[in-house]
N, C-alpha and C positions, 0 to 999 in steps of 0.2 A: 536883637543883639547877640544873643545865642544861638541863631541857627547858620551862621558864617564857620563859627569854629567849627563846630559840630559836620557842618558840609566835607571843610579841609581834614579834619579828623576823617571821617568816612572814606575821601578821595582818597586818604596814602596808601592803603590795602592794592587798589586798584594802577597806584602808580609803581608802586612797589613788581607788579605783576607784571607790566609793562615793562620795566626795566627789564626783569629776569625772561620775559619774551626775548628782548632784543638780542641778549647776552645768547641764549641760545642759537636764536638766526647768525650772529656771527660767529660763533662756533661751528654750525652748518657750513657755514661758507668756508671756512677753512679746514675742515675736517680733510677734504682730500690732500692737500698738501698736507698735514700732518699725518696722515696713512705712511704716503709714498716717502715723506723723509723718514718715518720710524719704519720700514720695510727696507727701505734703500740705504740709508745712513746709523742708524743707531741702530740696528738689531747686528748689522755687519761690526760695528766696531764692538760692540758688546763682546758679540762672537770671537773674534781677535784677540780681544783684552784675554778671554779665555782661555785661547788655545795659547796666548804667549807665557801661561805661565807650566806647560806642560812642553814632556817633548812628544812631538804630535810628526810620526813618520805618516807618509802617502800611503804605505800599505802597514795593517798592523796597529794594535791597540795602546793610543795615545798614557802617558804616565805621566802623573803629575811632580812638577819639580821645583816648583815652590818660583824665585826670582833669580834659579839661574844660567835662567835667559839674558837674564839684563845684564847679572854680572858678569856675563862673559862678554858682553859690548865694552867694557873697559880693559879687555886684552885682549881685544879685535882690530888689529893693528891695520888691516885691510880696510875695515870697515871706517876706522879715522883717515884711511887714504883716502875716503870713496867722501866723505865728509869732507875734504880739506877741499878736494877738487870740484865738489859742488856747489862749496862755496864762493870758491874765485871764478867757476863759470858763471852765478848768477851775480856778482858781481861785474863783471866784464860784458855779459849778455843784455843786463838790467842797463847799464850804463850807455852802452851801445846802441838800445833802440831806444831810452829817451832823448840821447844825445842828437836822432836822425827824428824820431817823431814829432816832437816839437816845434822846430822849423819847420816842417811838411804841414801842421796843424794851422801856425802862423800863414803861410803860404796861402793853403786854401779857405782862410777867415773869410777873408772878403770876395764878394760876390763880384765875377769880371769875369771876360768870356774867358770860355772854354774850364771854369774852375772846376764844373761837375766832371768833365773826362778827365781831370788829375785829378781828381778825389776818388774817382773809379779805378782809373790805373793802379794809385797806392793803393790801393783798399782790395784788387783783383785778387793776390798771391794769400790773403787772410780766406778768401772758400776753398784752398786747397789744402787737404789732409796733411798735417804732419809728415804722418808717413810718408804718402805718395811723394812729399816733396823733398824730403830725404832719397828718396830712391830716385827721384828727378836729377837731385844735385852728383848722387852717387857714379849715376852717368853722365851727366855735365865734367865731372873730377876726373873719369874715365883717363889715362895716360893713352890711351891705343884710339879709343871712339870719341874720346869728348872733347868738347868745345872750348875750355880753357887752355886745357894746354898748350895747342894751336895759336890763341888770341896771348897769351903770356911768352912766345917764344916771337910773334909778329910785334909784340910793344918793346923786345929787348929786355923784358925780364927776368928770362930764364933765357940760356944757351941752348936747350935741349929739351925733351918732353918733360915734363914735371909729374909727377902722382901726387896730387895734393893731398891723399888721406895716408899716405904710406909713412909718413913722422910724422911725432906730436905738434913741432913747431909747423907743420903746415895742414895737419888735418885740421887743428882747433879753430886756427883763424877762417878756416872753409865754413865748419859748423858754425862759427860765430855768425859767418855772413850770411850765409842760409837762415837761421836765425831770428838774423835782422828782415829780410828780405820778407818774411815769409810773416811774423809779427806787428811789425814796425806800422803795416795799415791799419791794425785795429789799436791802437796805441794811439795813432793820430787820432782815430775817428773819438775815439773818449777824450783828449786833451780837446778836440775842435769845439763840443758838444759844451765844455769848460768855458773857451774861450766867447761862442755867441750866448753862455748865458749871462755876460757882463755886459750891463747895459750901456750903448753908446753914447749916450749923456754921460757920466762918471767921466771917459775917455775923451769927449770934446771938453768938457768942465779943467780937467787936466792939462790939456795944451795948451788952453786959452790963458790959462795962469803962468805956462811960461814951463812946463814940465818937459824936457828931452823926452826921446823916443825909449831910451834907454833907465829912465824913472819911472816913465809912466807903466815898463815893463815889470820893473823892481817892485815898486812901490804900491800899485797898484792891479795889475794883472795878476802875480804871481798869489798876493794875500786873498784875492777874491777864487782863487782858483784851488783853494788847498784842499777841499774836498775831492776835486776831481783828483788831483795831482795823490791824493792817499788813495782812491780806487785804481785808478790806471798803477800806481807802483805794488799794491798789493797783488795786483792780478800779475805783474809782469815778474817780480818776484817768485810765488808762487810756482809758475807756471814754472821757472826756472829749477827752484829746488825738486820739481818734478820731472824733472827733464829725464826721457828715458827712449823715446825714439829715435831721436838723431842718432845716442851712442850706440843704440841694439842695430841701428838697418846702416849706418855710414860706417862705422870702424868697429864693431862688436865689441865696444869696449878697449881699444886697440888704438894705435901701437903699443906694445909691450903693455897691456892694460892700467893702461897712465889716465885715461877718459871712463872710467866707470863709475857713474853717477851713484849715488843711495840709494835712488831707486832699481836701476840696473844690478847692484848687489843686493837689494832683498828681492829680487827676479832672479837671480842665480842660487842665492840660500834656498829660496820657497820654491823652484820646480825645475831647478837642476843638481841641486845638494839635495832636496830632496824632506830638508827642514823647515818642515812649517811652523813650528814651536817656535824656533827662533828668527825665521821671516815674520811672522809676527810680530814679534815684543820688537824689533827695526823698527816696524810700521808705524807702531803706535808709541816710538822715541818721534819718527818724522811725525806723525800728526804732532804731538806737542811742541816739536821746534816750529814746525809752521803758526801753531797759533802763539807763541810765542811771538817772532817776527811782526804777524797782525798786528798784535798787540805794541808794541814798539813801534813799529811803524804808524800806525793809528795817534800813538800817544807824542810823537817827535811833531807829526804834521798839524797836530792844535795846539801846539804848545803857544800861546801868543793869542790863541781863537778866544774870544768872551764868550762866543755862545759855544 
């Protein structure tokens, strides 16, 4: 009768040691991703935090200035431009490709011919570079070589050649659509990804009860899809208040510098003014609005979720 305890007493040494094996093997295993993020990510922003609170010129021995860095961002009157406008572009941008991805997503749900060569088609313009595709559109907008202005003056659009980057009111809407164009397929391919993980029983279970097509969208699609629908608007968000290519390679910021993103002014502060002390402390304001955002964004999309 005592040598049962006595066994269990003796095994827990040994299972104890077992655990703390395991615990190591996974730590092994993820040792190299935690290298490359504290190499890549956290020694970088550490570094940043630092230098934003110094004035730190490109040549010449940085001096430390305690936070004001930061409080010069509240009489940076530029820099609330460059905020005002990044934010109605990622609004109008964010709006714009879920308002086109979604449908394209619905589209190629279901399996019918030909659906993989429109799921390729949208999804083509998402392997080409930012860049390249700015400087694509750059010459597409061309007034003398490019191809819109021609097709805008053949639809009766325009009277005459048009420069669609030369005003605001027609550079933005360009960039918007470029944008779209160039986005809009990897937006679908994460809502699609949404859409077939809802199981087609739930969906015939629904219409058979008598549910429109427009309920069963409501009611049903949209609540099972919140997950995705918080990754796809985080990533597209993001990407938005990041947004610093189309303004550097289509209008440099231009016309009359009305399109200069956050980021494009702490690209101007940090290696054209020449201030890195205060492209910094920028930096590490946009990291905290961005996680910010996550965070709300995250907290708005479960609101209603039990689990």
């Amino acid at each position: 009768m005592t040598l049962a305890p006595s066994l269990a007493a003796a095994d827990k040494p040994r299972r104890r040691a077992r655990k703390r094996n395991r615990q190591w093997q996974g730590l092994l295993y993820i040792a190299p991703a935690i290298i490359l993020v504290t190499i890549f990510f956290v020694i970088p922003v550490l570094f940043t935090v630092w230098m934003s609170f110094h004035n730190w010129p490109l040549l010449g021995q940085p001096s430390w200035i305690g936070l004001d860095n930061y409080i010069r961002m509240f009489s940076d009157t530029r820099f609330a431009a460059a905020l005002s406008f990044t934010a109605y572009y990622t609004v109008i941008a964010t709006v714009a490709i879920f308002a086109l991805a979604f449908p394209l997503a619905l589209f190629v749900q279901n399996e019918r011919r030909g659906v993989s060569a429109y799921r390729t088609i949208f999804f083509l313009p998402v392997v080409v570079g930012l860049a390249t595709a700015s400087l694509l559109w750059v010459w597409l907008a061309n007034v003398d070589s490019g191809l819109f202005s021609p097709i805008l003056r053949a639809f009766g659009v325009t009277g005459r050649s048009a420069n669609l980057l030369a005003t605001f009111n027609n550079a933005f809407p360009t960039i918007i659509v470029m944008v779209v164009w160039k986005i809009v397929g990897f937006t679908m391919i994460i809502l699609l990804t949404g859409l077939q993980s809802i199981s087609s029983d739930l969906i015939e279970a629904a219409r058979i009860d008598g549910a429109s097509r427009w309920q069963r969208f409501r009611f049903l699609t949209l609540p099972l899809m919140r997950r995705t629908l918080a990754l796809a608007l985080i990533l597209s968000v993001t990407g938005s208040v990041l947004a610093f290519d189309q303004f550097y390679i289509m209008t440099s910021g231009g016309p009359q510098n009305r399109m200069i993103s956050v980021v494009y002014y702490i690209f101007n502060q940090s290696f054209v003014s020449f201030q890195l002390g205060y492209g910094s402390a920028l930096s590490i304001v946009l990291l905290g609005i961005l996680v910010a955002l996550s965070i709300v964004q995250l907290w708005l999309l479960r609101v209603g979720d039990d689990k």
